[in-house]
C-alpha positions in Angstrom: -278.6 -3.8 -68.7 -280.9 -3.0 -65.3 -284.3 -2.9 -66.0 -287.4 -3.1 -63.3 -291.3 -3.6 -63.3 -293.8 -1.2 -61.5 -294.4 -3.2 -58.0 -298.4 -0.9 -58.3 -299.2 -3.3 -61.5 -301.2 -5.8 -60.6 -303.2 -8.9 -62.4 -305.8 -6.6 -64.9 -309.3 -8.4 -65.1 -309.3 -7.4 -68.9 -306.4 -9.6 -70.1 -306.5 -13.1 -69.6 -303.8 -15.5 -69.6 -304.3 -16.7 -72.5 -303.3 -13.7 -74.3 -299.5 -14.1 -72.1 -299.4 -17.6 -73.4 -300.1 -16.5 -76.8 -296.9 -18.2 -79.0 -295.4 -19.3 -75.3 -295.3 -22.8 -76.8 -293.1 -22.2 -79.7 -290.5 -20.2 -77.8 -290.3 -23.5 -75.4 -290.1 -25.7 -78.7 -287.0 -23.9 -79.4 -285.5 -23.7 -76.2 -281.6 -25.2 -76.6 -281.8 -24.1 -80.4 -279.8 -21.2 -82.7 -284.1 -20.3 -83.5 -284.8 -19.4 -79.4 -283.8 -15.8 -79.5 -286.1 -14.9 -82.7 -289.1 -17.0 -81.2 -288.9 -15.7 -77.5 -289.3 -12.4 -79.5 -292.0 -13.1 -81.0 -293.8 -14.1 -77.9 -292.5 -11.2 -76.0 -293.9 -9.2 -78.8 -297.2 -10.5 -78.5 -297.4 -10.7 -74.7 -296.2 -6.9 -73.9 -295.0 -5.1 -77.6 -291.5 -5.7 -76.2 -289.3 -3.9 -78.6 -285.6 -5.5 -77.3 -284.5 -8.5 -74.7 -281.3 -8.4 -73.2 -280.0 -11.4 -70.7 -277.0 -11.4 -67.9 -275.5 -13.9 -66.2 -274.4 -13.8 -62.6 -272.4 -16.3 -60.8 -271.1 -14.1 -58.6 -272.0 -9.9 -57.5 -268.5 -9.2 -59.4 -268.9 -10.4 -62.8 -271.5 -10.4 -65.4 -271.4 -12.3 -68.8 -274.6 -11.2 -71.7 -275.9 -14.5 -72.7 -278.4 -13.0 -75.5 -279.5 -9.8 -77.0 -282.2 -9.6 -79.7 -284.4 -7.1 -81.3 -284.6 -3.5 -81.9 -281.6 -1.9 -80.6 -279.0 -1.6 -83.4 -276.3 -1.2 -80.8 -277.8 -3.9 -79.0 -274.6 -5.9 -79.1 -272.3 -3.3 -77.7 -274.8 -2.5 -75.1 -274.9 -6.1 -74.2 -270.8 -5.7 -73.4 -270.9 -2.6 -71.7 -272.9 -3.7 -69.2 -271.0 -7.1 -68.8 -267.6 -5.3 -68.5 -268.2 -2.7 -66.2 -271.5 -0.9 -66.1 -273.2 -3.7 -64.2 -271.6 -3.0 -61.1 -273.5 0.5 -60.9 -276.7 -1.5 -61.6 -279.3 -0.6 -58.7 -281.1 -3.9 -59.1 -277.8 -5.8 -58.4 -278.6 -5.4 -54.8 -282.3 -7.0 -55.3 -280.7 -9.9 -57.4 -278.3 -10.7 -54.3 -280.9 -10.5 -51.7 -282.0 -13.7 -52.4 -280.0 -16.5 -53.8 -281.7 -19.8 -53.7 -282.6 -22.0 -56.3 -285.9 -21.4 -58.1 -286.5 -18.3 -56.6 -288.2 -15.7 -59.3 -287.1 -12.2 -58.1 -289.6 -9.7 -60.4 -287.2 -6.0 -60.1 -288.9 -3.0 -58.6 -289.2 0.2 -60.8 -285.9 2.1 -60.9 -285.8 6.2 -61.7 -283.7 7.1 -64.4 -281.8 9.9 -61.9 -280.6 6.5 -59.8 -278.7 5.6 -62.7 -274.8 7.3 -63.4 -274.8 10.1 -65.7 -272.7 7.9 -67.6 -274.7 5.3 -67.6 -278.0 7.2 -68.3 -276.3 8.5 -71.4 -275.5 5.2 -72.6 -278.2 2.9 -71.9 -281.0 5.8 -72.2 -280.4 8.7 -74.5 -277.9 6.2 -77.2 -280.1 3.4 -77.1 -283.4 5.5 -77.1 -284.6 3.1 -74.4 -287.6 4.6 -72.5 -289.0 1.8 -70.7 -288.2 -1.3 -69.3 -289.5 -4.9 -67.2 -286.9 -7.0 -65.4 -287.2 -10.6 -64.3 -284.6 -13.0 -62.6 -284.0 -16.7 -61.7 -281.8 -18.3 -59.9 -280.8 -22.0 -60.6 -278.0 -24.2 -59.7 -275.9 -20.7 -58.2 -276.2 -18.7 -61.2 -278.7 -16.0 -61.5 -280.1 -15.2 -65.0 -281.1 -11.9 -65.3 -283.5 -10.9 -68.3 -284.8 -7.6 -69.8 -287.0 -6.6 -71.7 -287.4 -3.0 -73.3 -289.6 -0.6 -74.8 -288.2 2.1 -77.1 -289.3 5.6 -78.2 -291.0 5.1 -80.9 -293.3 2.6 -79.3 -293.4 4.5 -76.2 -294.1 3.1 -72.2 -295.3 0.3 -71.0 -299.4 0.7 -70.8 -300.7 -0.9 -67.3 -302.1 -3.7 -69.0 -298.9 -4.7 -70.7 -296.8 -4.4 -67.3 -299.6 -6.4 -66.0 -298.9 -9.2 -68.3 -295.0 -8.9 -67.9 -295.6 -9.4 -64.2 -297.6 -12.6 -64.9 -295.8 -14.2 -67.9 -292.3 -13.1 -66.6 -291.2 -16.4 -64.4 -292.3 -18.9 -67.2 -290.2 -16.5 -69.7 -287.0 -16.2 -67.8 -287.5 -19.6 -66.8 -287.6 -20.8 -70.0 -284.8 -18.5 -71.3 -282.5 -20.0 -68.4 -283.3 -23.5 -69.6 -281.7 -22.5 -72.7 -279.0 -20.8 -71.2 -278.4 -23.7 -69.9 -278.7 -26.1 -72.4 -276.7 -23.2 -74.5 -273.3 -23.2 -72.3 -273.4 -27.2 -71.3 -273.2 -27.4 -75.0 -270.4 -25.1 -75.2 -268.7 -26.7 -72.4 -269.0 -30.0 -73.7 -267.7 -29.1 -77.0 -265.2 -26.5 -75.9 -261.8 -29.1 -76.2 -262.7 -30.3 -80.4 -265.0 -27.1 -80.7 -261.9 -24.8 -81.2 -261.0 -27.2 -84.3 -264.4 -27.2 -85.2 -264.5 -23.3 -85.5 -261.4 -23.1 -87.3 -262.7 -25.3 -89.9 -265.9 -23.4 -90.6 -263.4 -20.1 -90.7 -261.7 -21.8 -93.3 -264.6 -21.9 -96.0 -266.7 -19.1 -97.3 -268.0 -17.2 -96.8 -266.1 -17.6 -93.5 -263.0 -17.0 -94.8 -263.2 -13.9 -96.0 -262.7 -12.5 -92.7 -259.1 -11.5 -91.7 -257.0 -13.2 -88.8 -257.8 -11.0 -86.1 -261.5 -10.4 -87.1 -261.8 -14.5 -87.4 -259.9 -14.2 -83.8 -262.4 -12.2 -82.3 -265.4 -13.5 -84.0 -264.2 -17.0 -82.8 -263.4 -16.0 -79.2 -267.4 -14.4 -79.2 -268.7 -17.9 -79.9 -266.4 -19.5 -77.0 -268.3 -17.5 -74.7 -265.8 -14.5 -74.4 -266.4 -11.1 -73.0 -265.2 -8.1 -75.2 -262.7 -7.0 -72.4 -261.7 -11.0 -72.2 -260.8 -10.8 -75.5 -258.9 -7.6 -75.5 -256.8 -9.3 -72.5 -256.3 -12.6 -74.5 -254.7 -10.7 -77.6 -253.7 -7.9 -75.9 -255.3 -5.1 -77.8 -258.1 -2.4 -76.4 -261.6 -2.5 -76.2 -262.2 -0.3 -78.8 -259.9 -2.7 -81.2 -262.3 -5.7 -80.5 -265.6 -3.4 -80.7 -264.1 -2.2 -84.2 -262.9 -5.7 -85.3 -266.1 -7.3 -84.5 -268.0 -4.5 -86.3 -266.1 -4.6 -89.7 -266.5 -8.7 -89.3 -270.3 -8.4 -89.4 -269.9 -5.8 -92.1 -268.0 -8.2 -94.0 -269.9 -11.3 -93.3 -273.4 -9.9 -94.1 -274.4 -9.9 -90.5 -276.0 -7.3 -87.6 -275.7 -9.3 -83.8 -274.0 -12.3 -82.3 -276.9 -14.6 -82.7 -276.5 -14.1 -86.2 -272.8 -14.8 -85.9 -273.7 -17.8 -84.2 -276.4 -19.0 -86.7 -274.0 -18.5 -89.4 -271.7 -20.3 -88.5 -274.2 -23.5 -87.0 -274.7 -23.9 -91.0 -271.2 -23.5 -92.1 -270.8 -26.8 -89.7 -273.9 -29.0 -90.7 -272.9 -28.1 -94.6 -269.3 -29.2 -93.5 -270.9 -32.5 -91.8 -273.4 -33.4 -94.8 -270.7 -32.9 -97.0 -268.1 -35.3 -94.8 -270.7 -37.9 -94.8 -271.7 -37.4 -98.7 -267.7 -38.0 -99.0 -267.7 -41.0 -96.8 -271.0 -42.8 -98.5 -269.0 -42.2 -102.1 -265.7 -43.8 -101.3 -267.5 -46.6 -99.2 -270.1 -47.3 -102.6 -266.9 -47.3 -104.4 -265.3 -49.6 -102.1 -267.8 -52.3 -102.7 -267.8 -51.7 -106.6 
């Protein structure tokens, strides 16, 4: 989802950098691991009272993929699809992303009205979400631009000038950090995409994995390939609704709220697999030499 920062902020004399370092270092620690989302919170929380962090990939200025969602926003997840199936191509910071596409080049997004934003999309992204505020940063690297936002909601109320302030000056060492492990995040998935689909259907053969039924272990395995909602709807050739509802009544089943849940979950199920492979293997092997 679009989000922009207020291009009349500027550096405020009474918040040093320190304070937009505060917990930095941990979120880089986990950079590449299932534990990023929750720490990058953390610091986002401290930096700015950031209530929610959604981030988009673009390769292209047709299609959009949500790479992470975590916080506040109980719908974050569907939110998170929305915008990469369709809504992002009413985004009005699209056109800033695309003006400048070189590597290593922070773009910081100007502030955005709600009126430029669809009815459809104001109804959605504002009045569901209860979204009142938001800061949006982007990087590009190696031809893909990684788009991160951060949000404020009602109940915590606007950005203050001092915390917009501190967004503008932390925001290219966040997003840079979050597209490092991005990065790190889909090589991995790449690299493990030919034996990974075995892999998953091993963990979705234990508990409390296998609970789930086929479709819901369809679409809930399809999420962690990297599949968009309308992707999978294509692939199994059922609507988007029927993917939004099976994924829902999977978490339900499984104990579980967003896809970095989903993915944690099921990160465990496959190091308890491996300990107990090489538990299995040490046995027989001891035995062996008996």
């Amino acid at each position: 989802m679009p989000g922009g920062s207020r291009d009349s902020f500027g550096p405020s004399p009474g918040l040093g950098i320190d304070a937009a370092m505060d917990g930095f270092e941990q979120a880089v620690l986990h950079v590449g691991r299932p534990a990023f989302p929750d720490a990058l919170m953390a610091h986002l929380r401290r930096v700015a009272a950031v209530d929610h962090c959604m981030v988009f990939a673009f390769a292209n200025d047709r299609d959009a993929q949500c790479l992470l969602t975590a916080g506040d926003i109980a719908i974050g997840d569907d939110l998170g699809s929305a915008y990469a199936g369709h809504f992002h191509a009413s985004d009005p910071n699209k056109e800033v992303i695309f003006e400048r596409t070189c590597d290593a080049s922070t773009v910081l997004m100007p502030f955005v009205a709600r009126r430029m934003y669809r009815r459809d999309y104001r109804k959605l992204f504002f009045d569901d979400s209860g979204i009142v505020d938001k800061f949006a940063t982007a990087l590009w690297h190696e031809g893909v631009c990684i788009y991160a936002n951060f949000y404020r909601l009602e109940a915590s109320g606007r950005y203050t000038e001092r915390q917009a302030a501190a967004l503008n000056r932390a925001g290219p060492r966040i997003v840079a950090a979050i597209t490092r492990h991005c990065q790190l995040a889909l090589e991995s998935q790449s690299r493990a995409r030919p034996d990974g689909v075995g892999l998953l259907a091993d963990a979705f053969a234990t508990p409390p994995l296998d609970a789930l039924t086929s479709r819901e272990r369809d679409v809930c395995m399809s999420i962690l390939q990297g599949l968009s909602s309308e992707a999978i709807a294509g692939q199994f050739g059922i609507s988007l609704n029927s993917v939004l509802t099976y994924r829902r009544r999977a978490y339900q089943r499984l104990g579980i709220t967003s896809q970095n849940e989903l993915f944690s979950l099921v990160m465990t199920q496959l190091a308890t697999d491996r300990r107990n492979a090489i538990r299995a293997i040490s046995s027989s092997s001891a035995k062996a030499l008996n």
